[in-house]
Phi, psi and omega in degrees: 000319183288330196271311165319286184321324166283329172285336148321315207257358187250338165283335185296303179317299201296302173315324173306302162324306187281332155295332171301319170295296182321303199287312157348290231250008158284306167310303161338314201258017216249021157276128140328125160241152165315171187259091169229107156094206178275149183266166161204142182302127197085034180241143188261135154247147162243135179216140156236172203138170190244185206235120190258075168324313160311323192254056184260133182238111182285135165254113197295146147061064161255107137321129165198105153074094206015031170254165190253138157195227204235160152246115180269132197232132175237140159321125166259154174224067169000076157349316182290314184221067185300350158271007172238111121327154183228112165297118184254078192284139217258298173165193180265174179223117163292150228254132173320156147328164181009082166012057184256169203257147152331126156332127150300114149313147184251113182257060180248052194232163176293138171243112194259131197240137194211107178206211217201122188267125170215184190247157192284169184242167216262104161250149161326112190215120188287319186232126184260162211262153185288155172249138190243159179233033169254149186216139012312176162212145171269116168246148182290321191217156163280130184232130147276338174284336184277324172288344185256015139299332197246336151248089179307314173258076139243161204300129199266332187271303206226166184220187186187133184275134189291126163247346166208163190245198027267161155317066219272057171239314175205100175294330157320306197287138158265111162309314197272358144279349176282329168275015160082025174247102184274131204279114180246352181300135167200126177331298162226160216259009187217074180298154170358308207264317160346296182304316173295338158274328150314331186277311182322316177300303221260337165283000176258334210271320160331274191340289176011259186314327180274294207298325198293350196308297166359251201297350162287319186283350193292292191304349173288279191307341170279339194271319192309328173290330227253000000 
């Protein structure tokens, strides 16, 4: 039992640690750069270009401080590099009555866009989904290769998450409240230090056990004397 408790408490830890990198090398990256070359996950882009609304992909059954809704991902289009679409996820939205999708903003002004190159996250989807060609569209999971069927340039590997919008008609204005979207995307869904408490946890609870194990054989080997 104590050896469990501990290796509990040396993952918690070790997780705690990784997240701490992770988190590191989001901070690290936080100069915004241009669309040049090649990418990598966690690379901060500032891009401006617009945004193709007809084609907005509801991500189903999202939370945020306890209501259910959606996360909205729109085709971005680089001014810089306008044959590569970017799937951009925008933020979340609440989900109407009788589970009907949200109004698309409508976002047909020029934009300068500042977010974090990430990859879709791996979610569980228990019954797998038909491909469909109506839009909006609602999904269960971000799939890109299945979306760049249905969108021949858009990027297959990687997407990015928005941390700030604007309007470059009017730079003053947050676009993404004016289009009624809160940005909910974090580098990781557990910060650090949770783990490092956890782990504390699961090191006091060894102790626990090893003293009372203690104080069981000690009163034991005393009445055996006795």
């Amino acid at each position: 039992m104590v050896l469990l408790l501990v290796k509990l408490s040396h993952w918690q830890w070790t997780r705690g640690e990784q997240k701490a990198q992770h988190l590191a090398q989001f901070e690290a990256n936080q100069a915004p750069e241009s669309l040049s070359g090649s990418v990598q996950k966690g690379q901060y882009l500032a891009i401006d270009g617009q945004f193709r609304p007809e084609f907005a992909v509801w991500l189903d059954n999202q939370t945020h401080q306890g209501r259910v809704g959606y996360r909205l991902f729109l085709p971005f289009i680089p001014s810089q590099q306008p044959s590569q679409w970017w799937l951009v996820e925008l933020g979340w939205m609440a989900a109407p009555a009788l589970r009907r999708l949200p109004p698309v903003p409508e976002l047909a002004s020029r934009y300068q866009l500042s977010g974090f190159v990430d990859t879709p996250s791996k979610r569980v989807v228990l019954k797998k989904e038909t491909a469909s060609h109506d839009w909006p569209a609602r999904r269960q999971r971000i799939d890109l290769q299945a979306l760049k069927a249905q969108l021949p340039t858009l990027n297959p590997q990687w997407l990015i998450r928005t941390e700030k919008l604007v309007d470059v008609t009017t730079p003053s204005t947050d676009a993404l409240a004016q289009a009624g979207v809160t940005p909910v995307w974090q580098p990781v869904v557990m910060p650090p230090a949770k783990h490092y408490g956890y782990a504390l946890q699961w090191a006091l609870m060894a102790l626990a056990v090893s003293i009372g194990a203690g104080i069981w054989w000690y009163k034991t080997k005393q009445r055996e004397a006795m």
